[in-house]
Steps between C-alpha positions, in 0.01 A plus 500: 500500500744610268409434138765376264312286258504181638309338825535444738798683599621631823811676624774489794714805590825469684666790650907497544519246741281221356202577698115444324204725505272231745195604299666426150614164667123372613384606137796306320421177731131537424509514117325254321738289290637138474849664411622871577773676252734738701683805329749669587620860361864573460584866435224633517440821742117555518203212592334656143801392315548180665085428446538628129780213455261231643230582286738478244635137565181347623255591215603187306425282767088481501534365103777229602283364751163487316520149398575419902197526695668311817716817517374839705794705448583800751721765408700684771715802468819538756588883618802591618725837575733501180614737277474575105694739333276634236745411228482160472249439278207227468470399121147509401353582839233739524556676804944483431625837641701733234796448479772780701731626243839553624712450795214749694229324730151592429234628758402147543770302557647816765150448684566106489822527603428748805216221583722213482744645732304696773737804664673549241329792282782743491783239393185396239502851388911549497518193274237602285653835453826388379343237238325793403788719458745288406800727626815397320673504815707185733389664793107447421560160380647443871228657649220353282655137596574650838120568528394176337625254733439702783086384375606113561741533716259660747225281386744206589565599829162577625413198616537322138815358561868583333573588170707169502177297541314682208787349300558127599119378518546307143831349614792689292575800596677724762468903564345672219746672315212700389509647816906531578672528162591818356188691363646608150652165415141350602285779259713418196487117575102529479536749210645250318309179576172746374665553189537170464107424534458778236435799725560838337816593672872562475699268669805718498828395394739155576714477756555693841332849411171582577415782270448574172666872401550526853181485570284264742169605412453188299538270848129599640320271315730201654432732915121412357578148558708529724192597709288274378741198604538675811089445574547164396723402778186599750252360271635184506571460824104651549401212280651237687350619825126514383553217315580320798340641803215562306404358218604120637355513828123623284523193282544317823203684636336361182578151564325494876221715417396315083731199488316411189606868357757388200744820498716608240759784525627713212791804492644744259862615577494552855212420581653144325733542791214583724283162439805261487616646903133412583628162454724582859211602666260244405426304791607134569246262359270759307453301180256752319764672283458321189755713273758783465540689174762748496484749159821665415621507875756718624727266701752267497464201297702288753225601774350155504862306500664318766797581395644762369722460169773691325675594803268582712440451873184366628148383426224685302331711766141263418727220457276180483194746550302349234438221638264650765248550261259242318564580178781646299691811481528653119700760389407664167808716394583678180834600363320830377508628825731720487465627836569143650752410224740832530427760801400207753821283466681855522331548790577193648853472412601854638403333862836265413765550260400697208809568358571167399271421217236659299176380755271409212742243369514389848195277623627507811259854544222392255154520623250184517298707251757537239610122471287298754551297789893370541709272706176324587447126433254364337425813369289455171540746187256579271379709205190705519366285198594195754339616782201559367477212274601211755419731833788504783585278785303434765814576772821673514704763310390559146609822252317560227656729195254765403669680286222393238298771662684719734705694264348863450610835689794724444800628734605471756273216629404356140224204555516472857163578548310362178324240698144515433469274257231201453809249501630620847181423625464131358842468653359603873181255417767242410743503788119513743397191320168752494242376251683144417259187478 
């Protein structure tokens, strides 16, 4: 058993396609526990650095539950195929990467990237190369964004479904323009919006040039993200699939084999995206899922609504999803996250019309982790101090503001991944009803 400082706790691996290690699976339905916490990693690219994060968030637990003997608490840790880039930063976690400096990718995050999309060393290595050098030339910007979405674009089209799909799974959005739009104009947009969360970098001048002296050199740290929001567009569809092939169909597993089993699911970022598409998959009349916490998640905050507002077409893509489970979906979000509060809505907007507004005033593109659950109703609203003083509600949609706690990390992703803090996991113990008389 693996040995993260709490018992007892078990793990399940997914690969790509939602599909559970069978022996993991027996152990998690054998474990000895009333009620069963299940985390999820988000970016994370290596089982050590997603079991280094557990240990993290669950050592508080054991001393909130001394005083509830009734309770045997199991602790379960989710793996799944994502993808860190070393430069994001965990504030005050021990095993936190260091951080890349510069547009260039470290040997890491190369060796994560050739993992995460299998085939494709060489166009791995060509990308790498140019971050590296950072040629001051138009023709290797066209070829480095040439070369990046040929990574999705295959990815998309072997057997993952269209790049259109990777877009549209929250509701808004088309086409990424991430993938279509003219590279340059996309590598200073990015510069710019990491400027803004206090990157070192020079967003070049206003207006229509792109260079500074005449030179574009400056425009590589915005290709880095260009990249990086590239990934995301297979990471998130990724996360929806194991979410809901896999992880829903297990908890429905659960149900048949320990109906008694109390299960609780918890996410980071994607893997926030990850547990809430479990909710698709969980099967009809499984009533063992007690409660959904999503911390700082990196989707829409209009996934849950039934209708779409501020022009938009549709229904939230879990529209009415929360009411599958027995027990309440809570969204802790922080508006320190600068990663959900400036690159994310970017992100998002460039799959529609960018060009008409500046996408972080426009919560049309803002993530559920940087504001909370919208266009839901009832959808309660509370403070951290609330939440833990009064505890949540027993059903439905609920955000919770944890900016009390979340706030620490610097650019470009700022606090959106300061979660292991004792409060977080009073909220989880909360929204599970775990430990109340």
């Amino acid at each position: 058993m693996t040995d993260i400082g709490v018992e007892p706790y078990r793990e399940i691996t997914f690969d790509a396609d939602g599909d559970a290690d069978p022996a993991e699976r027996a152990a998690l339905a054998g474990v000895d526990a009333t009620d069963l916490v299940l985390f999820c990693h988000g970016w994370n690219n290596t089982p050590s650095a997603a079991r280094s994060l557990y240990q993290a968030f669950f050592a508080a637990f054991p001393a909130l539950l001394a005083n509830s003997p009734q309770v045997r608490l199991g602790y379960g840790g989710v793996i799944w195929p994502s993808i860190r880039f070393t430069d994001e930063t965990i504030p005050n976690f021990p095993h936190a990467a260091a951080a890349a400096v510069g547009p260039g990718l470290d040997d890491a995050t190369v060796s994560a990237l050739k993992g995460f999309f299998p085939g494709q060393d060489a166009t791995v290595d060509q990308i790498a190369a140019h971050l590296a050098g950072q040629p001051d030339s138009e023709d290797a910007f066209n070829d480095f964004g040439r070369l990046t979405r040929q990574l999705v674009t295959t990815a998309a089209t072997s057997g993952a479904g269209t790049v259109g799909d990777l877009a549209a799974e929250d509701g808004p959005g088309a086409s990424p323009a991430i993938l279509t739009d003219d590279i340059l104009a996309l590598c200073r947009t990015f510069t710019a919006a990491l400027a803004d969360t206090g990157m070192d970098v020079q967003p070049g001048p206003p207006g229509p040039s792109f260079s500074i002296g005449g030179s574009l050199k400056h425009l590589w740290d915005g290709a880095k993200e260009v990249l990086r929001q590239a990934t995301y567009y297979e990471m998130k569809r990724r996360a929806g699939k194991v979410g809901q092939l896999g992880l829903g169909p297990l908890i429905g597993q659960l149900a048949a084999a320990r109906p008694e089993l109390r299960v609780h699911l918890v996410g980071h970022s994607q893997g926030a995206r990850l547990v809430a598409f479990a909710l698709k998959g969980l099967p009809a009349g499984a009533r063992n899922l007690k409660s959904v916490t999503l911390l700082e998640g990196a989707f829409s905050h209009y996934v849950f609504a039934g209708h779409l507002p501020d022009g938009l077409s549709g229904a939230g893509a879990l529209s009415d999803a929360q009411g599958r489970i027995d027990g309440p979906v809570v969204s802790c979000y922080s508006h320190f996250d600068t990663a959900l509060g400036v690159i994310y809505p970017l992100a998002s907007a460039l799959s529609g019309d960018y060009a008409s507004a500046l996408p972080g005033l426009d919560k049309r593109w803002w993530a559920i982790g940087h504001d909370g659950i919208q266009a839901v109703s009832p959808c309660t609203t509370l403070t951290l101090a609330e939440a833990l003083r009064d505890g949540v509600p027993d059903s439905g949609c609920v955000s919770v503001d944890a900016a009390a706690v979340v706030k620490d990390g610097g650019p470009p992703s700022g606090a959106h991944s300061d979660i292991c803090h004792k409060e977080l996991a009073q909220v989880v113990l909360a929204a599970g009803r775990i430990g109340r008389t």
